[in-house]
N, C-alpha and C positions, 0 to 999 in steps of 0.2 A: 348555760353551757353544760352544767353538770348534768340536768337533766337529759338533753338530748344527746349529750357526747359529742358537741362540736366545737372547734376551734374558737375562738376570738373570731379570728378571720373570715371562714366561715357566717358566723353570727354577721358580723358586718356585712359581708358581701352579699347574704344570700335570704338574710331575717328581717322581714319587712312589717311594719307596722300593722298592715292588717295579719299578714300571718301570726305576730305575737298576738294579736287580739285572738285571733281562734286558738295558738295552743292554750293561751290562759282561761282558755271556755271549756279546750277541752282537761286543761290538767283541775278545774274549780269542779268537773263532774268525778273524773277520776284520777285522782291525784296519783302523782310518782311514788312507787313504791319506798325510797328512801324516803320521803315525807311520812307515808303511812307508818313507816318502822318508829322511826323517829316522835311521832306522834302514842306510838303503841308503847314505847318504854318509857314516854314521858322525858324527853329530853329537852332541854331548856339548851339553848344558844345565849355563850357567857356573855356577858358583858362588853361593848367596848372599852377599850384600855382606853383613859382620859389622854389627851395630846400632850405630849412629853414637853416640858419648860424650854422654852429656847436657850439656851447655854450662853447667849450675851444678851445683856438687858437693855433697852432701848436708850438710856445713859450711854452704852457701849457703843454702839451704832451711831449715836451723832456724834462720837469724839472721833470714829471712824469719817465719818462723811467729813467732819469740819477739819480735820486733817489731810483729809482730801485721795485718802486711797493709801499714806505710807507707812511704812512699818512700825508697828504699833511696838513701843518700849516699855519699860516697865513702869514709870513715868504716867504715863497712859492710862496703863490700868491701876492703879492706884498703888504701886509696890516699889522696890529698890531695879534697876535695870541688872541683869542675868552679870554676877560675876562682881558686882560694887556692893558697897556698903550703904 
């Protein structure tokens, strides 16, 4: 998309399998100028960021299930309920 400047929309509607086959024939003889730049200062693309922890643990999720869907108290998650000792 970046390359050509088209939509998502566009891409789907209108970018076909063999036309991908040929722009990638034609961008492998002459590549997109932002690839050449990008190539010319030596730019490296970071890293992916690893996939963030899910924030309940699968412990958390079957006391959810085996409860059947209701509101989870304190009880529950292993604490005093909001407001008791």
């Amino acid at each position: 998309m970046t390359t050509i400047g088209w939509t998502w929309d566009q891409c789907l509607d209108q970018l076909t399998a063999p036309r991908l086959a040929a722009l990638e024939a034609v961008w492998q003889r002459w590549p997109p100028v932002h690839k050449l730049l990008a190539a010319f200062v030596g730019y490296k693309a970071p890293q992916p960021v690893e996939e963030q922890p899910s924030f309940m643990s699968p412990e958390m999720v079957q006391r959810i299930i085996e409860s059947g869907g209701a509101f989870i108290t304190g009880d529950m998650l292993g604490g005093s309920r909001r407001g008791q000792q």
